[in-house]
Each structure stands twice: as C-alpha cells, then as structure tokens.
FITISE-176599 format. One record per residue: x, y, z of N, C-alpha, C, O in turn; residue number from 1. Coordinates in steps of 0.2 Angstrom, whole numbers, plus 2048, in hexadecimal, padded with zeros to 3 digits. Atoms other than C-alpha are relative to their C-alpha. Example, Ala and Ser with C-alpha at 12.3 -4.5 7.8 and 13.67 -1.06 7.14 Angstrom:
<nu=804	nv=7FA	nw=800	cau=83E	cav=7EA	caw=827	cu=804	cv=806	cw=800	ou=809	ov=805	ow=803	nr=1> $
<nu=7FC	nv=7FA	nw=7FF	cau=844	cav=7FB	caw=824	cu=7FC	cv=805	cw=803	ou=7FF	ov=80B	ow=804	nr=2> $
! end
This chain:
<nu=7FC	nv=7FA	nw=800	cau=C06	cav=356	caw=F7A	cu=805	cv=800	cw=7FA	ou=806	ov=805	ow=7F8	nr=1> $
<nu=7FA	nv=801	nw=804	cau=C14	cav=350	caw=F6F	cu=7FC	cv=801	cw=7F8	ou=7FD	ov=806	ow=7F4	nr=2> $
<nu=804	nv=7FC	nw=806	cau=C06	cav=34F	caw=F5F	cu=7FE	cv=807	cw=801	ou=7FD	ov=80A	ow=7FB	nr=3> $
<nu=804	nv=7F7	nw=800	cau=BFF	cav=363	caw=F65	cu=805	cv=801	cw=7FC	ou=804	ov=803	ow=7F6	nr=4> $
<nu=7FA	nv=7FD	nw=801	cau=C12	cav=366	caw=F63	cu=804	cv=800	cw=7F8	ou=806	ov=804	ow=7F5	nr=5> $
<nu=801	nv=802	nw=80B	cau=C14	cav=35C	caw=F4F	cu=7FC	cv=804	cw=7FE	ou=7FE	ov=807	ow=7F9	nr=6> $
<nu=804	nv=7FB	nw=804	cau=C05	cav=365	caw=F4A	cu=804	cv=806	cw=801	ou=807	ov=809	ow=7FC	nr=7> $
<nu=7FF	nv=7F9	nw=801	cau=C0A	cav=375	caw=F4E	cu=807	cv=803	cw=7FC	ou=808	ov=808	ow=7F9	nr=8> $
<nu=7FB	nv=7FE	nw=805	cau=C1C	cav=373	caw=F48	cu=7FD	cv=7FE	cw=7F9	ou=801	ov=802	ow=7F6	nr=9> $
<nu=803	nv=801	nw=806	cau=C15	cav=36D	caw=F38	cu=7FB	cv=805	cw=7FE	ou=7FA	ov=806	ow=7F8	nr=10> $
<nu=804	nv=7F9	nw=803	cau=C08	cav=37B	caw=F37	cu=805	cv=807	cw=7FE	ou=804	ov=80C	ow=7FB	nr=11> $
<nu=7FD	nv=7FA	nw=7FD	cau=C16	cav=387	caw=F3B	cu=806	cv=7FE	cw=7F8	ou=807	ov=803	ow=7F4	nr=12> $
<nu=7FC	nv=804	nw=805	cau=C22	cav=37B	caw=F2C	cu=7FC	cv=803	cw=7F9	ou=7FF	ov=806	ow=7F5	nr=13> $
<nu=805	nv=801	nw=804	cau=C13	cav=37D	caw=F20	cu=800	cv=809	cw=7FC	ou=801	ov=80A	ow=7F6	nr=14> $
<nu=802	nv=7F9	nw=801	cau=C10	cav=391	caw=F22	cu=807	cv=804	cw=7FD	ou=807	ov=809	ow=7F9	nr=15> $
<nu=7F9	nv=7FF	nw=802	cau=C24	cav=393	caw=F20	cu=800	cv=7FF	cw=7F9	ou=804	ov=803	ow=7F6	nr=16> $
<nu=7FE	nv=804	nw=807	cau=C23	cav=389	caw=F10	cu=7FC	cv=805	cw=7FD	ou=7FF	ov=80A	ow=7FA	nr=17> $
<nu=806	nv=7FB	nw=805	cau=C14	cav=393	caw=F0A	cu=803	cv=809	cw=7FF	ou=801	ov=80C	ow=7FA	nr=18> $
<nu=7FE	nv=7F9	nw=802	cau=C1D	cav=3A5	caw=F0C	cu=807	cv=800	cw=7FB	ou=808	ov=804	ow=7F7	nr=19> $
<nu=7FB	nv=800	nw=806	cau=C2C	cav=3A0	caw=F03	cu=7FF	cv=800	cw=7FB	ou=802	ov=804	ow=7F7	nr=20> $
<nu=805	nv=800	nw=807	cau=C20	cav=399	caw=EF6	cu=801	cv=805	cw=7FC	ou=803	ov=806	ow=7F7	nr=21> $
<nu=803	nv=7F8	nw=802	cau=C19	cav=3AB	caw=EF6	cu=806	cv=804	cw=7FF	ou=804	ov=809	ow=7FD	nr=22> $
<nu=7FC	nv=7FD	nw=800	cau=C29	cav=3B2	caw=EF6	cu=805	cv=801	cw=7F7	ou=808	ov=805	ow=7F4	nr=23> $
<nu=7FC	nv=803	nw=806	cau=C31	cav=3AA	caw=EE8	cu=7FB	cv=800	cw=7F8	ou=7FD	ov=800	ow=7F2	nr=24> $
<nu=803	nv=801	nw=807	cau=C21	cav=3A9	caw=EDB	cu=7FB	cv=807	cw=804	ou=7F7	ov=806	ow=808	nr=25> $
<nu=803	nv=7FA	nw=800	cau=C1C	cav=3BC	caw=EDC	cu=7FA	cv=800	cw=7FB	ou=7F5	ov=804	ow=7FA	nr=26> $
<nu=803	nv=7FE	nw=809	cau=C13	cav=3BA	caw=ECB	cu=7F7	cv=7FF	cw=801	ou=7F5	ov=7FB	ow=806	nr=27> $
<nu=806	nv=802	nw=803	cau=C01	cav=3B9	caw=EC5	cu=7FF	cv=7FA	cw=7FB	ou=804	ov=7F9	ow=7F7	nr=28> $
<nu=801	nv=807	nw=801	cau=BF9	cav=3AA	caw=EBE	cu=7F9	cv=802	cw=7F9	ou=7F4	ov=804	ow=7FC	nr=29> $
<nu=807	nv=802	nw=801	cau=BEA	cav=3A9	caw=EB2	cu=7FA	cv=7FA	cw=800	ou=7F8	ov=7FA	ow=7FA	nr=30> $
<nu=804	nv=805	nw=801	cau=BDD	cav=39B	caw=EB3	cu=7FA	cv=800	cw=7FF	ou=7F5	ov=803	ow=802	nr=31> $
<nu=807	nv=802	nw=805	cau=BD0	cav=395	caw=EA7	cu=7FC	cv=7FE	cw=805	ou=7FF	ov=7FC	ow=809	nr=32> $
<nu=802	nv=804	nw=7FE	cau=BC3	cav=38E	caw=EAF	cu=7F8	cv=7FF	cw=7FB	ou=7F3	ov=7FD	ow=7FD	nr=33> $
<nu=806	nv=803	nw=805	cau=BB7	cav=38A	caw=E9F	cu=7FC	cv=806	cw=800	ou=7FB	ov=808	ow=7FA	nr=34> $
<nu=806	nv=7FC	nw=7FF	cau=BAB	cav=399	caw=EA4	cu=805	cv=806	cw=800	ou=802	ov=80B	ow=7FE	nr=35> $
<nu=7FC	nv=7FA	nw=801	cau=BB8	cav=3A5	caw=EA4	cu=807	cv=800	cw=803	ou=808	ov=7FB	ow=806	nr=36> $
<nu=7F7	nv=800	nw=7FE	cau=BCB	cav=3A9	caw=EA9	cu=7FF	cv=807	cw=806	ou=7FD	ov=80C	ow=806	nr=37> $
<nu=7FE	nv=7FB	nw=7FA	cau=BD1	cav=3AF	caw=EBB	cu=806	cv=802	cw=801	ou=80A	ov=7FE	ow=800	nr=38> $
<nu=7F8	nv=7FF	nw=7FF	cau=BE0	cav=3B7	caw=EBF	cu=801	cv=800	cw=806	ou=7FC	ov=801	ow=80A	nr=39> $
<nu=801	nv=800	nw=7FC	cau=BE6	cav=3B4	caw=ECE	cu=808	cv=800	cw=802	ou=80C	ov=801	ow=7FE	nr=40> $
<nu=7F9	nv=800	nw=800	cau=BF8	cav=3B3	caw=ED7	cu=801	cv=7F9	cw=801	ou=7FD	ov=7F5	ow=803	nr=41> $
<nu=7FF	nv=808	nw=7FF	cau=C02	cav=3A3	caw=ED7	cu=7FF	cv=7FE	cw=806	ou=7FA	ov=7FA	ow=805	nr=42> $
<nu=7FF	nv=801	nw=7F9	cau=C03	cav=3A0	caw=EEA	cu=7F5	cv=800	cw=802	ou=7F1	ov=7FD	ow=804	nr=43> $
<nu=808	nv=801	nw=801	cau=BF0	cav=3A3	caw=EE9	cu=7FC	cv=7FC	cw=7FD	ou=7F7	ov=7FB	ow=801	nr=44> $
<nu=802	nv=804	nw=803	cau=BEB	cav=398	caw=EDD	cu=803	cv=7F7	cw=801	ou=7FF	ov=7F2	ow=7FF	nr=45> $
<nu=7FD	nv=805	nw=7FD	cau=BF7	cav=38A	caw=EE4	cu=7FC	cv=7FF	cw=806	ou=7FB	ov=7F9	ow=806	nr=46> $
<nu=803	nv=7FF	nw=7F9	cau=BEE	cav=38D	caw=EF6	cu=7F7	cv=7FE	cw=7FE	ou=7F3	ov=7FB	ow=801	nr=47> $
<nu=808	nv=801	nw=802	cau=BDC	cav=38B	caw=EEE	cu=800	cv=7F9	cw=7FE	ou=7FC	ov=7F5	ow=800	nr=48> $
<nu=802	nv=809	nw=804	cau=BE1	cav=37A	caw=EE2	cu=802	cv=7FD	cw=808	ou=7FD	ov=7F9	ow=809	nr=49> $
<nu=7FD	nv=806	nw=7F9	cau=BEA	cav=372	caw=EF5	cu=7F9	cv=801	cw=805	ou=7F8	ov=7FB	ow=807	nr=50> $
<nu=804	nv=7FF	nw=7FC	cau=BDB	cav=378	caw=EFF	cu=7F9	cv=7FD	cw=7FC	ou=7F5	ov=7F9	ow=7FF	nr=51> $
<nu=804	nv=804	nw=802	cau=BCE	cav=372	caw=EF2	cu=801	cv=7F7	cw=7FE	ou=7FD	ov=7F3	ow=7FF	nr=52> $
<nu=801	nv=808	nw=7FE	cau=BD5	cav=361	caw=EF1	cu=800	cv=7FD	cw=804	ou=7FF	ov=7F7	ow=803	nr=53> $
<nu=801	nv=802	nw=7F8	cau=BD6	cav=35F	caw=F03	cu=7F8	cv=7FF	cw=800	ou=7F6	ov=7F9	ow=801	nr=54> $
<nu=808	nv=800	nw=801	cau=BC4	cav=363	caw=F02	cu=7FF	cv=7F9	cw=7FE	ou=7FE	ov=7F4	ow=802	nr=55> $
<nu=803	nv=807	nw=805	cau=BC0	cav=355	caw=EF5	cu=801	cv=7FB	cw=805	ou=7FD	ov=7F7	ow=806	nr=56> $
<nu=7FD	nv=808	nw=7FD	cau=BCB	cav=348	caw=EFF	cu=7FD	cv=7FE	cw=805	ou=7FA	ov=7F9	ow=806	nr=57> $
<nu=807	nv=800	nw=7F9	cau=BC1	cav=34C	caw=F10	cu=7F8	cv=7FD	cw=7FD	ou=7F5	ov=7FA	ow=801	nr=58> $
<nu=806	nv=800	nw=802	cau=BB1	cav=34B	caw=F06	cu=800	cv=7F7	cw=7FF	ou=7FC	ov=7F3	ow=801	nr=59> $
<nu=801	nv=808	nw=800	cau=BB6	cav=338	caw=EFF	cu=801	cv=7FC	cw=805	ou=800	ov=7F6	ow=805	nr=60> $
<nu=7FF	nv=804	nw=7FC	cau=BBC	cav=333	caw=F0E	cu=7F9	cv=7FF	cw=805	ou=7F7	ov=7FA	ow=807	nr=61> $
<nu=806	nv=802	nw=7FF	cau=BAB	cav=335	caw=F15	cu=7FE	cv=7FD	cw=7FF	ou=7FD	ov=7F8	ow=803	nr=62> $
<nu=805	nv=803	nw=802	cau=BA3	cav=32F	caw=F0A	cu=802	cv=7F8	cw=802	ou=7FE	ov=7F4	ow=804	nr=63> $
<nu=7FD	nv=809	nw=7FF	cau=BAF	cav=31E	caw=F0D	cu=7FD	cv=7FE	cw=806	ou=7F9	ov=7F9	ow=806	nr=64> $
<nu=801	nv=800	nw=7FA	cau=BAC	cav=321	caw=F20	cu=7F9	cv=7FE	cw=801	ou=7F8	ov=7FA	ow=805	nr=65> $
<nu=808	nv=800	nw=800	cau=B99	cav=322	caw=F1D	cu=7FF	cv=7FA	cw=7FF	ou=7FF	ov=7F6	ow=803	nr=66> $
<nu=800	nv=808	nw=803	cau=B99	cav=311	caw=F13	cu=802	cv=7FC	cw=807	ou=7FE	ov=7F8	ow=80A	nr=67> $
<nu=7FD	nv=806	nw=7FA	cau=BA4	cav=308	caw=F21	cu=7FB	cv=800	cw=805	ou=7F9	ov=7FB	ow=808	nr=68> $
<nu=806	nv=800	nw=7F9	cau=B97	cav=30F	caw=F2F	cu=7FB	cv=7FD	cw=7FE	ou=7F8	ov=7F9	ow=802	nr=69> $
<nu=808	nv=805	nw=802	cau=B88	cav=308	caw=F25	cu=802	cv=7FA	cw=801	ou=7FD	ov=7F6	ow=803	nr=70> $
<nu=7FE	nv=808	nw=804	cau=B92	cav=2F7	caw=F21	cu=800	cv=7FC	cw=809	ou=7FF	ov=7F7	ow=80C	nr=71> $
<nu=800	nv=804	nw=7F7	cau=B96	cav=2F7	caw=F36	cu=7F8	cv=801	cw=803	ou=7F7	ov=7FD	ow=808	nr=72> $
<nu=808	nv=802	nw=7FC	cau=B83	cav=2F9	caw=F3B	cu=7FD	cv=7FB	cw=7FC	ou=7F8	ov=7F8	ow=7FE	nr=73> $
<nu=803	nv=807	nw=805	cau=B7F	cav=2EC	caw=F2E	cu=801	cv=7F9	cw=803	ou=7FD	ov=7F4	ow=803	nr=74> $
<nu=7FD	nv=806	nw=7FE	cau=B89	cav=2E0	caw=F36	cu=7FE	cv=7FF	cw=808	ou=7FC	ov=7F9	ow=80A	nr=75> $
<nu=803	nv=800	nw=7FB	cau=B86	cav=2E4	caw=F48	cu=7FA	cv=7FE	cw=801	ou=7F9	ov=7FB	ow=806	nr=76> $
<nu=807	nv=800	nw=7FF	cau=B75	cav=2E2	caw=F45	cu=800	cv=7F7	cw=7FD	ou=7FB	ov=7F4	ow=800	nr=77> $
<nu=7FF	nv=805	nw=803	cau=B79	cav=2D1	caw=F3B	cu=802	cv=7FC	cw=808	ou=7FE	ov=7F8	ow=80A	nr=78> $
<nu=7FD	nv=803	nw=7FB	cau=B83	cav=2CC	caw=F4C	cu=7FD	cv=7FF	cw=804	ou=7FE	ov=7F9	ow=807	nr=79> $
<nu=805	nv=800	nw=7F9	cau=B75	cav=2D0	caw=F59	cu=7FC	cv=7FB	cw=7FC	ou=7FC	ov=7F5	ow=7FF	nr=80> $
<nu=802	nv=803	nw=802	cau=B6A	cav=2C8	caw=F4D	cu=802	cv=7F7	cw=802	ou=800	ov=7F3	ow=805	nr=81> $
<nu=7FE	nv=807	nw=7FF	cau=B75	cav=2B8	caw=F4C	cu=800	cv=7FE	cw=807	ou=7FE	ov=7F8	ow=807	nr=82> $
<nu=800	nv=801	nw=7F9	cau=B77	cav=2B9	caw=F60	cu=7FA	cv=7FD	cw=803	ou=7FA	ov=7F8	ow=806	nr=83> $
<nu=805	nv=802	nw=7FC	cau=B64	cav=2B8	caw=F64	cu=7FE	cv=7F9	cw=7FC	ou=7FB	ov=7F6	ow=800	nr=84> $
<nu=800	nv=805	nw=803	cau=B63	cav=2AA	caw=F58	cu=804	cv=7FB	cw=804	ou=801	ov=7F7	ow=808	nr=85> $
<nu=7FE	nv=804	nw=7FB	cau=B71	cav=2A0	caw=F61	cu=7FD	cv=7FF	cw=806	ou=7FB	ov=7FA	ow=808	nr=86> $
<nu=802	nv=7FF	nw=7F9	cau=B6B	cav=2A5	caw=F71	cu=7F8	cv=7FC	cw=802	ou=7F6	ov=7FA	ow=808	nr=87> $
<nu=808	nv=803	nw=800	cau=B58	cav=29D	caw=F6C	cu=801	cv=7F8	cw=801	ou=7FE	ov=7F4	ow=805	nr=88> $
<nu=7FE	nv=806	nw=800	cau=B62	cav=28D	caw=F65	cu=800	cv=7FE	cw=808	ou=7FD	ov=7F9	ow=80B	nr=89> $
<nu=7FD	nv=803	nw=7FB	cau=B69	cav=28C	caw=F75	cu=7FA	cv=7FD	cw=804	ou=7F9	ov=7F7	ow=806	nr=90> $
<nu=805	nv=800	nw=7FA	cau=B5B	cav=28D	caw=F81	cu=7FC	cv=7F8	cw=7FD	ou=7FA	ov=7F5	ow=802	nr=91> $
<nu=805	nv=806	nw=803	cau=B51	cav=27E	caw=F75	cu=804	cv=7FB	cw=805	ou=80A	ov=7FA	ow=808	nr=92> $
<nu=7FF	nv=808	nw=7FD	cau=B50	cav=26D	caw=F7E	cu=807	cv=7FD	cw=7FD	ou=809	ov=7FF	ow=7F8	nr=93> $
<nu=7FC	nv=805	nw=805	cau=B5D	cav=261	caw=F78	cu=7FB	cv=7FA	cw=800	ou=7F7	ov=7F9	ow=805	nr=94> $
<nu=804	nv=806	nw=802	cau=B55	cav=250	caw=F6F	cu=804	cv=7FD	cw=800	ou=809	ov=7FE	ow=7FC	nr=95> $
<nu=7FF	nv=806	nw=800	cau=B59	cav=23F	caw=F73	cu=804	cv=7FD	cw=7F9	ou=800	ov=7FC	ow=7F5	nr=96> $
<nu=7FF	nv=803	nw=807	cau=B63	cav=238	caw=F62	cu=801	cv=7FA	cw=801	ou=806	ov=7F7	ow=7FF	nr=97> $
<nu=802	nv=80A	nw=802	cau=B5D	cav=225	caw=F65	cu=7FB	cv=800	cw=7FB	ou=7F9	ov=7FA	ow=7F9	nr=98> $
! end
C-alpha cells in the first residue's frame, strides 16, 4: 500500500515538474537529425529525448537479465549434473585399502 502511495505521489511530482517545464519554456526548438531538421516545441522535444532513453536502458537491462538467466540454467544444470555424479560415487562399494 505504502509503495501504490510513492508511486503515485511521484507520478503526480513528476507531472507537476513537467507543466511548469511547459510553462516556462513556451518556445520552439529546431533539430537536425542528419536527414533533415524538425521543429518541435522544447517541452516536446525534452519528453521524447527522457522517453527514448528510458527505452534504450530497458532494452540493455534485458539484454543483462537475458545473459544472467542463460549463465543461471548453465549452472543449474552443471549442479544436477554434479549431484547425479555424487549420488553414483556414493552408491559404489567401498574398497578394502590393505
């Protein structure tokens, strides 16, 4: 209940910041993007770069996430491996060492 409650005041913090933003930088913007030039408004333009690098960050944290999950069934599987292994040792006879 208490995190519902942070998010939302942090979403509600967030939205506040952003109208002010908007309030204070009325102006237009141009940007180059090599293929041609967009105009766009600041508050718009700022809102797209924050949302595209969220993006980006999401995407490499996958990729991290995907890695760790392959490295943890690698190892699980080394584990069981190792276990039926013990498990065969054990079951062998013991021999006499005279």
């Amino acid at each position: 209940m208490l995190k519902r409650i942070a998010a939302i005041f942090l979403v509600l913090v967030i939205l506040g910041m952003m109208l002010v933003f908007t309030r204070l930088n009325p102006g237009t913007i141009e940007i180059d993007l090599a293929l041609g030039t967009v105009e766009s408004s600041i508050p718009l333009a700022f809102t797209f770069a924050f949302v595209a690098g969220w993006f980006f960050g999401v995407v490499s944290m996958a990729l991290v996430a995907a890695r760790l999950i392959g490295e943890r069934r690698r190892l699980r599987k080394a584990l069981r491996d190792s276990e039926v292994e013990v498990s065969s040792l054990r079951s062998l006879p013991l021999s006499d060492a005279d």
